[in-house]
MDTraj code that builds the backbone (N, CA, C; nanometers):
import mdtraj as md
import numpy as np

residues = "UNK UNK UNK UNK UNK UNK UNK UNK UNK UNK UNK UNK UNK UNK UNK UNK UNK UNK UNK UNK UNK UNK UNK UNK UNK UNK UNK UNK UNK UNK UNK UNK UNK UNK UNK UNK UNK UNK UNK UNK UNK UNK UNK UNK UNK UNK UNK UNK UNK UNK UNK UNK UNK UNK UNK UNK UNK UNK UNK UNK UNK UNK UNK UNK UNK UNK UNK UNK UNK UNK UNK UNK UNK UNK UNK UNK UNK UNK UNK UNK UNK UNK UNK UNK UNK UNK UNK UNK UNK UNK UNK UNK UNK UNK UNK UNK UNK UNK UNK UNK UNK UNK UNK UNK UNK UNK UNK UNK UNK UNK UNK UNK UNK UNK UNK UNK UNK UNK UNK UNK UNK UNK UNK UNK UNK UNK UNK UNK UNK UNK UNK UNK UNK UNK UNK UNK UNK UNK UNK UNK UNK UNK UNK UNK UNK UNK UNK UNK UNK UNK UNK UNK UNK UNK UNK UNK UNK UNK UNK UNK UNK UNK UNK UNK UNK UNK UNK UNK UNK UNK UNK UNK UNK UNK UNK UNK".split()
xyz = np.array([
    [27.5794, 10.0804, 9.5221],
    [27.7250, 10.0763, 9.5189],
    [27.7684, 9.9589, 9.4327],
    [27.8874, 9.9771, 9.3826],
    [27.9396, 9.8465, 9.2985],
    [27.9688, 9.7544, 9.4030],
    [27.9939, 9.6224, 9.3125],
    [28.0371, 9.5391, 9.3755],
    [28.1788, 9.5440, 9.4383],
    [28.2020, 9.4800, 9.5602],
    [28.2859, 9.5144, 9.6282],
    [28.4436, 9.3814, 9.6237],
    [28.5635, 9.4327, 9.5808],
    [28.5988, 9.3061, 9.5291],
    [28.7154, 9.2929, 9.6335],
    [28.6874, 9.4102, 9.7651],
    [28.7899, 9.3732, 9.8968],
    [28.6850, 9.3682, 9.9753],
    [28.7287, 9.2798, 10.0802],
    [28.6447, 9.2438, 10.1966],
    [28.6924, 9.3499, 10.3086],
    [28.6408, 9.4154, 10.3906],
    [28.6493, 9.5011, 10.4769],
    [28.6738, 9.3983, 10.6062],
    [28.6493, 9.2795, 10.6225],
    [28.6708, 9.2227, 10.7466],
    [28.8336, 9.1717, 10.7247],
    [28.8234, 9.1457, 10.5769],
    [28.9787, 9.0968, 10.5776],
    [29.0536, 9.2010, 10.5917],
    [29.0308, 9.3287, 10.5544],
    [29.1248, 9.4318, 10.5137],
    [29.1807, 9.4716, 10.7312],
    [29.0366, 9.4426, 10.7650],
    [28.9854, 9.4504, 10.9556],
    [29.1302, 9.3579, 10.9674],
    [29.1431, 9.2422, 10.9771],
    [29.1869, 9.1662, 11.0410],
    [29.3461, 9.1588, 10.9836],
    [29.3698, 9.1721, 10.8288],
    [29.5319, 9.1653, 10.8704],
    [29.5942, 9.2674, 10.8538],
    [29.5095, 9.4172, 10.8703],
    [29.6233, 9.5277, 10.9097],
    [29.5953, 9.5412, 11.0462],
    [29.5191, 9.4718, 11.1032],
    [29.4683, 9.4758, 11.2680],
    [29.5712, 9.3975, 11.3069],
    [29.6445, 9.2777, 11.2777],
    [29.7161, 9.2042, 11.3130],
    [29.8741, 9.2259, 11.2165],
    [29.8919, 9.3021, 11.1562],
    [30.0246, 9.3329, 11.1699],
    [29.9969, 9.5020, 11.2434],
    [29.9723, 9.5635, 11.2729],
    [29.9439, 9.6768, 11.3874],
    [29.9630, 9.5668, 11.5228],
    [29.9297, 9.4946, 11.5615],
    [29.8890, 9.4095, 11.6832],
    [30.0521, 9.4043, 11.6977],
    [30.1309, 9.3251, 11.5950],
    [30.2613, 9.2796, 11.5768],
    [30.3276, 9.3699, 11.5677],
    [30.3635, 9.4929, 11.5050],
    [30.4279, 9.6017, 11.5465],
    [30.4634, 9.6817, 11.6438],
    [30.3084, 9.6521, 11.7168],
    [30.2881, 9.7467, 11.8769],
    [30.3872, 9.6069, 11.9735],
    [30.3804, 9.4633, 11.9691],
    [30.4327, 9.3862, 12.0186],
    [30.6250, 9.3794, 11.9856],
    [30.6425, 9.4130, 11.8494],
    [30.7705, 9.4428, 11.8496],
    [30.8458, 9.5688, 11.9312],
    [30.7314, 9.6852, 11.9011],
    [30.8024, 9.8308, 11.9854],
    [30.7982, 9.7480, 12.1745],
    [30.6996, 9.7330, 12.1801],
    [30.6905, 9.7143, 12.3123],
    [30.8042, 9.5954, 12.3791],
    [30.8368, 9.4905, 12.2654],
    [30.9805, 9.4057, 12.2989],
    [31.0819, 9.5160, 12.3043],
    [31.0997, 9.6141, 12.1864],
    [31.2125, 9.6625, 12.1842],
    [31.2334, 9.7711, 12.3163],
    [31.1483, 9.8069, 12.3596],
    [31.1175, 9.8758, 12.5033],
    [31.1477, 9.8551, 12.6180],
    [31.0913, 9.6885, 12.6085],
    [31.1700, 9.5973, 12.7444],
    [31.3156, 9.5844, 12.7092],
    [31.3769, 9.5463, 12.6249],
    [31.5012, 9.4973, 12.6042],
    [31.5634, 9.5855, 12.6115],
    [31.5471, 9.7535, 12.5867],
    [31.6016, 9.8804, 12.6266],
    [31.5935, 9.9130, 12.7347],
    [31.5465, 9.8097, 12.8713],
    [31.5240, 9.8387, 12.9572],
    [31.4142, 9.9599, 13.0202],
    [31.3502, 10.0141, 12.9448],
    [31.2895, 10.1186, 12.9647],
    [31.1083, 10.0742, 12.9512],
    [31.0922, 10.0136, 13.0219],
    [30.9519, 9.9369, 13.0378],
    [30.8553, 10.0518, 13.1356],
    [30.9379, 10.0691, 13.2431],
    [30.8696, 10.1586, 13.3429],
    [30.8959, 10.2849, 13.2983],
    [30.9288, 10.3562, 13.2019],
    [30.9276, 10.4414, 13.2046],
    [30.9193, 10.4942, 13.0399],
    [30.7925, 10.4941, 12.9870],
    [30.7209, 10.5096, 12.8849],
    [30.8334, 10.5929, 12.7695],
    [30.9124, 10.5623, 12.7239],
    [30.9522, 10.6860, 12.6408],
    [30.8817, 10.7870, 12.5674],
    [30.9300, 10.8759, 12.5186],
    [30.8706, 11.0132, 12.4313],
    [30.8178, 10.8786, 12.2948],
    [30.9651, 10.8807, 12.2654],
    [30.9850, 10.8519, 12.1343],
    [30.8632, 10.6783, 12.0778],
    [30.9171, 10.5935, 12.1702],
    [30.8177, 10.4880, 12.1820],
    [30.6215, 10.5410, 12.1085],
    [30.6421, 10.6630, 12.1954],
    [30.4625, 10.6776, 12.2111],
    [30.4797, 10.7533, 12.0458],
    [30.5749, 10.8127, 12.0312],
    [30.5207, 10.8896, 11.9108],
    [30.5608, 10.7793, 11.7545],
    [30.6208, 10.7277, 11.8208],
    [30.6593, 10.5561, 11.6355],
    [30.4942, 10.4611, 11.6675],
    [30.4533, 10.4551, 11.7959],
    [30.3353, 10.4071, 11.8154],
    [30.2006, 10.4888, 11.7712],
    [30.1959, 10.6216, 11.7730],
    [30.1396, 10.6902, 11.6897],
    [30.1450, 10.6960, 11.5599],
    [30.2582, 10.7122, 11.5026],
    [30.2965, 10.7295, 11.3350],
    [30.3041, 10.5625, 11.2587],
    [30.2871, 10.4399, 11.3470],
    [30.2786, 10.3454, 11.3109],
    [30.0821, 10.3061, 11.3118],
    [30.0271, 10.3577, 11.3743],
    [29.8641, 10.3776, 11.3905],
    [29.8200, 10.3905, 11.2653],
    [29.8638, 10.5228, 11.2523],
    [29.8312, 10.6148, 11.1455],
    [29.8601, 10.5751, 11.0050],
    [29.9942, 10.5028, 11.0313],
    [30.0287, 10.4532, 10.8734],
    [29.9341, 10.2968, 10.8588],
    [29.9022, 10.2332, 10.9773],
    [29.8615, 10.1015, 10.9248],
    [29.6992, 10.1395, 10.8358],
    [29.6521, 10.2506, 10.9563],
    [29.4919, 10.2517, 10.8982],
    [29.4949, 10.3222, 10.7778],
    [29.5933, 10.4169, 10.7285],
    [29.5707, 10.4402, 10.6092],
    [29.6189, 10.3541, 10.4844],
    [29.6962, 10.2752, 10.4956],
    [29.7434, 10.1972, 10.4260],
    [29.5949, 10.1021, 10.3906],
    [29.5369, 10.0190, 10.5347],
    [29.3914, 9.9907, 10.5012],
    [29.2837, 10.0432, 10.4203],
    [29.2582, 10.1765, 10.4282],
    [29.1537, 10.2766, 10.3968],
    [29.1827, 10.2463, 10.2540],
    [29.3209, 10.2876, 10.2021],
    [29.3577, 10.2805, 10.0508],
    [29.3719, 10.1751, 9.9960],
    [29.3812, 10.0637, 10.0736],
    [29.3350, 9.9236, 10.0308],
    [29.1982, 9.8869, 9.9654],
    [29.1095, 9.9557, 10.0853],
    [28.9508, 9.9018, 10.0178],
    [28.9111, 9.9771, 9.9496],
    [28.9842, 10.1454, 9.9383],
    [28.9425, 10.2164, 9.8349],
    [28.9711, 10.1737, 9.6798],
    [29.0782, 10.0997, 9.6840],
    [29.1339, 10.0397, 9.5319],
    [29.1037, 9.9975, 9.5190],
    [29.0786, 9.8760, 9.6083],
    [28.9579, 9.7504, 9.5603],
    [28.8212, 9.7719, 9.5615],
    [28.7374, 9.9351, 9.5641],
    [28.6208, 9.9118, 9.5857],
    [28.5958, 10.0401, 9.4511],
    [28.6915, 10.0154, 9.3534],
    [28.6417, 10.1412, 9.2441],
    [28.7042, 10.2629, 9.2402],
    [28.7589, 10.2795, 9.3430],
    [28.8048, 10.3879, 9.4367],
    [28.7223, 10.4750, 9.4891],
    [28.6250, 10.4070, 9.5727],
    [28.5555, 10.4760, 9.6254],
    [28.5700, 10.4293, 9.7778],
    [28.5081, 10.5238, 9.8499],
    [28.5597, 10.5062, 9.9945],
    [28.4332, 10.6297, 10.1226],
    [28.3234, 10.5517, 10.1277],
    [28.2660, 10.6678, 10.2261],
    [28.3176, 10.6416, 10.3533],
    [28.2720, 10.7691, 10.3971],
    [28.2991, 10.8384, 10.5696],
    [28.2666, 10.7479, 10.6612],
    [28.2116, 10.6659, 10.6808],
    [28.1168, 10.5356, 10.7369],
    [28.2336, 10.4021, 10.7283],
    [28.2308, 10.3711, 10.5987],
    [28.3051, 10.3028, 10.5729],
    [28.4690, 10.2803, 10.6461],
    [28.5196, 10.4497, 10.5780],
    [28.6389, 10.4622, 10.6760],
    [28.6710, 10.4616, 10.8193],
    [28.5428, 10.4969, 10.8749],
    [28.5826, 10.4137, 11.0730],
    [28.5415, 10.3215, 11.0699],
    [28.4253, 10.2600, 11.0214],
    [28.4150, 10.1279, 11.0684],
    [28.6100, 10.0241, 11.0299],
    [28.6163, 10.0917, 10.9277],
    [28.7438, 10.0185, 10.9308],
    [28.8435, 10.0159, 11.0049],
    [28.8819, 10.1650, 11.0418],
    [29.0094, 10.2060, 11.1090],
    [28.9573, 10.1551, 11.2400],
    [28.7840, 10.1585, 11.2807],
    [28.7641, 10.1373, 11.4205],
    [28.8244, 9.9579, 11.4165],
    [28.7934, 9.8749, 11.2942],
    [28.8315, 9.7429, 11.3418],
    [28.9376, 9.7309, 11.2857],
    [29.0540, 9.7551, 11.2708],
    [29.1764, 9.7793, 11.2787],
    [29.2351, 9.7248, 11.4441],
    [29.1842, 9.9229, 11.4724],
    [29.2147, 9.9229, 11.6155],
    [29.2267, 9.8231, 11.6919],
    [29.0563, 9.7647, 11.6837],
    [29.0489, 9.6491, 11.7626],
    [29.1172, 9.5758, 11.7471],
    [29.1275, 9.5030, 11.6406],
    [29.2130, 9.3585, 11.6284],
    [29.3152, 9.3778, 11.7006],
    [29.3702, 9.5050, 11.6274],
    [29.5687, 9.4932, 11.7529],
    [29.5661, 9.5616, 11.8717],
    [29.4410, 9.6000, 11.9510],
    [29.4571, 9.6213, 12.0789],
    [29.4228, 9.4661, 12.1157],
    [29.3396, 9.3851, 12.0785],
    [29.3206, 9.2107, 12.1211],
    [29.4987, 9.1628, 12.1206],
    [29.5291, 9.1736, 11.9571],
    [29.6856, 9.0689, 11.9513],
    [29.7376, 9.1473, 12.0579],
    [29.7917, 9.2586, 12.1049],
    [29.8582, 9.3768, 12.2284],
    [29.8136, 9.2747, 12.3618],
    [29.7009, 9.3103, 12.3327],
    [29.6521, 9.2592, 12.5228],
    [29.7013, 9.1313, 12.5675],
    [29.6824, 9.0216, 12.4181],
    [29.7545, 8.8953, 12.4073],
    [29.8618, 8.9129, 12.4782],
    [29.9414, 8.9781, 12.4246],
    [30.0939, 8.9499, 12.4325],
    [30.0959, 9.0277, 12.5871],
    [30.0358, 9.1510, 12.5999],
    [30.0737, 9.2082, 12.7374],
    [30.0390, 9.1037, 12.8859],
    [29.9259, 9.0310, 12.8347],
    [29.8441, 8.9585, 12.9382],
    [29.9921, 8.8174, 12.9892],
    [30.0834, 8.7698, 12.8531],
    [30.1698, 8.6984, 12.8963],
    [30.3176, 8.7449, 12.9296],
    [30.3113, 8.8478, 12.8632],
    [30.3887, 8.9289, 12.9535],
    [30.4112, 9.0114, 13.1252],
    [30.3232, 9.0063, 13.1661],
    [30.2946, 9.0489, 13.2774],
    [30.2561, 8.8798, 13.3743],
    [30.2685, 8.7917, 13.2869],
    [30.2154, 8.6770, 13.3956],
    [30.3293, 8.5658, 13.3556],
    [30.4130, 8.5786, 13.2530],
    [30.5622, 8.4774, 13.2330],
    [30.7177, 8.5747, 13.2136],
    [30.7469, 8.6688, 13.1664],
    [30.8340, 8.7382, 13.1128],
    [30.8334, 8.8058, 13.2881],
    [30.7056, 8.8731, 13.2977],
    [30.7589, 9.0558, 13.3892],
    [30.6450, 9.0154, 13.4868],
    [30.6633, 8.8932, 13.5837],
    [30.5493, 8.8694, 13.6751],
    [30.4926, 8.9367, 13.7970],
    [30.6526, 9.0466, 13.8371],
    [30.6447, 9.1350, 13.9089],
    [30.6115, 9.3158, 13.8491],
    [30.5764, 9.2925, 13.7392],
    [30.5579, 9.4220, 13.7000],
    [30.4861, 9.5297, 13.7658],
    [30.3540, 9.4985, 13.7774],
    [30.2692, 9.6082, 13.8949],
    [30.3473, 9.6082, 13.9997],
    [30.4401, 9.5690, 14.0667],
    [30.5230, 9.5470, 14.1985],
    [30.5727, 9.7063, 14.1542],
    [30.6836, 9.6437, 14.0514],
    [30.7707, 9.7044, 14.0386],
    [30.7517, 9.8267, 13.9953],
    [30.6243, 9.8559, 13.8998],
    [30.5612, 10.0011, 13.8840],
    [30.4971, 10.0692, 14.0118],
    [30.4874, 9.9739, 14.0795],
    [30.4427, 10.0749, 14.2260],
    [30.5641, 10.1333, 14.2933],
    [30.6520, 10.0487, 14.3051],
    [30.7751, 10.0984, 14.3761],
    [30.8642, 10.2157, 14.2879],
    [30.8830, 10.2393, 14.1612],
    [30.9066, 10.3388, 14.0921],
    [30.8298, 10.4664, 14.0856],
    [30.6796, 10.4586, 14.0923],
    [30.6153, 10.5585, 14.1299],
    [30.5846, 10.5975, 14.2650],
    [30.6336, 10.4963, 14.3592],
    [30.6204, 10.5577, 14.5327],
    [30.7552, 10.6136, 14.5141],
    [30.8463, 10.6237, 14.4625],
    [31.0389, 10.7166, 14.4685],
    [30.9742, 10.8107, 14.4175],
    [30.8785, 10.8390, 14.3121],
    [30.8553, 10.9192, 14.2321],
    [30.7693, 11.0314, 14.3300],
    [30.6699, 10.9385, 14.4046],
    [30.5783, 11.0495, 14.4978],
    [30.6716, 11.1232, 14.6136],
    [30.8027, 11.0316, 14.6398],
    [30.8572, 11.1214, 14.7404],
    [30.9583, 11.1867, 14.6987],
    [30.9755, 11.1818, 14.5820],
    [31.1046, 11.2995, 14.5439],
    [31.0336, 11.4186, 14.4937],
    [30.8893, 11.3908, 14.4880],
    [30.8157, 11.4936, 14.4254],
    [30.7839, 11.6142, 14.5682],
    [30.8408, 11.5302, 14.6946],
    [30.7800, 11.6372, 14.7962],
    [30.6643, 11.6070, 14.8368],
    [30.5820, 11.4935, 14.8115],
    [30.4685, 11.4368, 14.8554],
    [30.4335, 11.4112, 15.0021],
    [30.3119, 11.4377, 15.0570],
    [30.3394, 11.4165, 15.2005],
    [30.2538, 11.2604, 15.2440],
    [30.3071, 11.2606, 15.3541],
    [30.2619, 11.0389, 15.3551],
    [30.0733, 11.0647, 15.3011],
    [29.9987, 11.1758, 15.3588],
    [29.9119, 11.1273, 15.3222],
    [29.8716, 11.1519, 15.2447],
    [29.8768, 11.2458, 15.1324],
    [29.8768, 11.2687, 14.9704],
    [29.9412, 11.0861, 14.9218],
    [30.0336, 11.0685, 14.9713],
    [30.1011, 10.9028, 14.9031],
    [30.0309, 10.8134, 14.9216],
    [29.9678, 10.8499, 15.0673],
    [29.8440, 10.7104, 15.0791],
    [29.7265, 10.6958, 15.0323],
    [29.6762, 10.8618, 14.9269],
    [29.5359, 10.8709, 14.8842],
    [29.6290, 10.7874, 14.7182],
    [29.7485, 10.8314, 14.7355],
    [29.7556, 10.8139, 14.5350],
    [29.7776, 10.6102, 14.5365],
    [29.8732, 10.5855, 14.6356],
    [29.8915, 10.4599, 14.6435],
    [29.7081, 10.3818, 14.6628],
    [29.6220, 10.4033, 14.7172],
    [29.5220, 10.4096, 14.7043],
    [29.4650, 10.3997, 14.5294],
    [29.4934, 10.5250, 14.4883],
    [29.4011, 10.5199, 14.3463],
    [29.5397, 10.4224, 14.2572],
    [29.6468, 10.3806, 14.3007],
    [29.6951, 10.3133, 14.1987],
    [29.6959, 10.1665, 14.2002],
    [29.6471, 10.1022, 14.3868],
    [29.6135, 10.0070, 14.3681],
    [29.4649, 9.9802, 14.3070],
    [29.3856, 10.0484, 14.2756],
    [29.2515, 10.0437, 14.2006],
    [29.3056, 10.0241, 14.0391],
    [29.3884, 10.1485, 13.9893],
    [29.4252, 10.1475, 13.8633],
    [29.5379, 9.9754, 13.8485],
    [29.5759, 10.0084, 13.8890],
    [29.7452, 9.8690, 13.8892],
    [29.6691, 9.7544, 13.8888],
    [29.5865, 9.7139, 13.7552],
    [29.5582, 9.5501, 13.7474],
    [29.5258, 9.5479, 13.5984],
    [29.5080, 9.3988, 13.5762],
    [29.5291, 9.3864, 13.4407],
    [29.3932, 9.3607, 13.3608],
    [29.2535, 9.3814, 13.4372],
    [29.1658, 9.4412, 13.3591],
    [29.1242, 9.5814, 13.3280],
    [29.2068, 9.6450, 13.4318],
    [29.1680, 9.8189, 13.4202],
    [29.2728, 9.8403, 13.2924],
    [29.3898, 9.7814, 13.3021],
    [29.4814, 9.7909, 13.1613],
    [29.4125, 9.7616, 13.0470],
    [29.3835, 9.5935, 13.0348],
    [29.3352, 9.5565, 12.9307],
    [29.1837, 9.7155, 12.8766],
    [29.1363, 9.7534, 12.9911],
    [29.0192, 9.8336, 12.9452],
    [29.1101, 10.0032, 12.8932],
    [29.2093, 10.0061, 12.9705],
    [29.2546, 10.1321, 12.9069],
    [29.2883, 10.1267, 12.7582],
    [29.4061, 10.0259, 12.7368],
    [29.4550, 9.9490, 12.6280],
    [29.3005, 9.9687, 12.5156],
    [29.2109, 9.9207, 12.5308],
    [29.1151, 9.9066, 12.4696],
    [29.0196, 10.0454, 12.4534],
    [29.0107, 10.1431, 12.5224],
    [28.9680, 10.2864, 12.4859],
    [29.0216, 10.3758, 12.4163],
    [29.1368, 10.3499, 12.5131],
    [29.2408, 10.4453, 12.3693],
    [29.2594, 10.4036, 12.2562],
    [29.3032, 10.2552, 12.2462],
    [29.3235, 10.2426, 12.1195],
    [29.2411, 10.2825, 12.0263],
    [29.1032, 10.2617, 12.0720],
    [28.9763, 10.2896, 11.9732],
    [28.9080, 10.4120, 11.9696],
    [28.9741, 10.5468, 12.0594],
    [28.9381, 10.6276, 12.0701],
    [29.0830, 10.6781, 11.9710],
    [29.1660, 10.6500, 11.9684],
    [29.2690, 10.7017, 11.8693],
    [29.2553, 10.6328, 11.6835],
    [29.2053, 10.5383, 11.7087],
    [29.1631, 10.4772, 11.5668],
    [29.0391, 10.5635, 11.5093],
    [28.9581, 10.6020, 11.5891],
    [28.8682, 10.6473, 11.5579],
    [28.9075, 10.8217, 11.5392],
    [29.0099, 10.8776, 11.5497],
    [29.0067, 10.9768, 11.5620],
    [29.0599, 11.0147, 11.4079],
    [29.1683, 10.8783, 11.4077],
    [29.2630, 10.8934, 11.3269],
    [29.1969, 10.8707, 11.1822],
    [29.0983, 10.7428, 11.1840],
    [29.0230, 10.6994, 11.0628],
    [28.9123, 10.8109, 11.0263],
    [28.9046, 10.8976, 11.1078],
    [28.7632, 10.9916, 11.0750],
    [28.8800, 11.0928, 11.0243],
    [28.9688, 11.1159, 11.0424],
    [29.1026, 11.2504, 10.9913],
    [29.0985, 11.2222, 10.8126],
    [29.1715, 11.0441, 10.8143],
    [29.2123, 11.0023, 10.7037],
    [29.1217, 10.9849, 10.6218],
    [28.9836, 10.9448, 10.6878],
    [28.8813, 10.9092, 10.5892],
    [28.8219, 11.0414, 10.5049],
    [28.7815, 11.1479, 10.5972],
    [28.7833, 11.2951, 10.5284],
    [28.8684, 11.3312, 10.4275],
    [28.9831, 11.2857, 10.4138],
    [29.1103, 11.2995, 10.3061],
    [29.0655, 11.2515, 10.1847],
    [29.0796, 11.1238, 10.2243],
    [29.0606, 10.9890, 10.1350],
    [28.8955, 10.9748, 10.0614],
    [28.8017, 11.0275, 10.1274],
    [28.6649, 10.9812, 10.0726],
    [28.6268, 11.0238, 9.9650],
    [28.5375, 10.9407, 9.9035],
    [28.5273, 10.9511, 9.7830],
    [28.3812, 10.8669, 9.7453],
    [28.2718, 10.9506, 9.7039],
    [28.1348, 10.8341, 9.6674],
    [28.0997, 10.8489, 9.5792],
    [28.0184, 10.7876, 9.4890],
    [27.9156, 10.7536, 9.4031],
    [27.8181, 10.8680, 9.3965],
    [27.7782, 10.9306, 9.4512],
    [27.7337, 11.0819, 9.5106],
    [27.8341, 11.1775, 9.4339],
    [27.9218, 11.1595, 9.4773],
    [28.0221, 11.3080, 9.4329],
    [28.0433, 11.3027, 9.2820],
    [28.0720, 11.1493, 9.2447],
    [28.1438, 11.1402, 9.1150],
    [28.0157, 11.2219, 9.0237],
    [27.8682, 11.1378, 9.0593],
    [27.7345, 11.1563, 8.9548],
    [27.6819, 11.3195, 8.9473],
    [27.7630, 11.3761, 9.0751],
    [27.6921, 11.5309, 9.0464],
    [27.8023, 11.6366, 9.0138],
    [27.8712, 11.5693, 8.9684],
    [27.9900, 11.6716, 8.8715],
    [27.9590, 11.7153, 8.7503],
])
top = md.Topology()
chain = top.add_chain()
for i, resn in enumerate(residues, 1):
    res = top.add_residue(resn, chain, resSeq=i)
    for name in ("N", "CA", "C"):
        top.add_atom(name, md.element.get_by_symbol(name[0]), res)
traj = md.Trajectory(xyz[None], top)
């Protein structure tokens, strides 16, 4: 392969960290809309289409700087450390958010989803198996670990989509 005149860790780290900063702006603009507990449509899908645009914006970064070439390999390892970086800056910000800003948050998500189990018609002991699995789920390493699967199970989904688009090798060009 030629020499490579973008670094893939840099390209890793500052679209990982403005992704990190974007997901931290939607998620301010979320609280301040008051709508924290209750996930919007719209939120999840600008958090999707903001994913998607950071890692490809990356991908076509190191493809320009690398000749324009770009293998399949190449493209998740990138989009996968993307992901990472701004599920870390995310967790950052969620970890002080949930312990200075919103200290009662798991409180308060339990008590919105116990209205929720009884308007649903729930009976006490269906509420006491779910209140059960939500005090297991309701803490901030099972978050930090969700936070951290998905993200990288969606980076990875997304960088293996874009990278198929985008790829391009040394292979393809020589047997034309």
């Amino acid at each position: 392969m030629e020499n490579q005149t973008v670094s893939s860790k840099s390209i890793m780290l500052s679209k990982g960290v403005m992704l990190g900063i974007a997901s931290i702006l939607l998620a301010v603009t979320v609280y301040a809309l008051g709508q924290s507990y209750d996930q919007p449509f719209w939120a999840t899908l600008v958090s999707i289409v903001l994913t998607i645009v950071v890692i490809a914006m990356g991908l076509k970064e190191f493809k320009a700087g690398n000749g324009g070439f770009l293998k399949l390999g190449e493209a998740l390892k990138i989009g996968l450390g993307i992901s990472l970086i701004s599920a870390i800056v995310y967790i950052i910000y969620f970890m002080v958010f949930i312990n200075f800003v919103e200290p009662d948050f798991y409180t308060n998500m339990y008590t919105i989803q116990e209205n929720s189990w009884i308007d649903s018609g729930m009976t006490d002991e269906q509420i006491d198996g779910a209140k059960s699995m939500y005090e297991t789920m309701a803490n901030p390493m099972v978050t930090t670990g969700i936070v951290l699967i998905s993200s990288l199970f969606f980076g990875f989904i997304t960088s293996l989509i874009v990278g198929l688009i985008m790829k391009k090798s040394n292979e393809e060009v020589t047997s034309i």
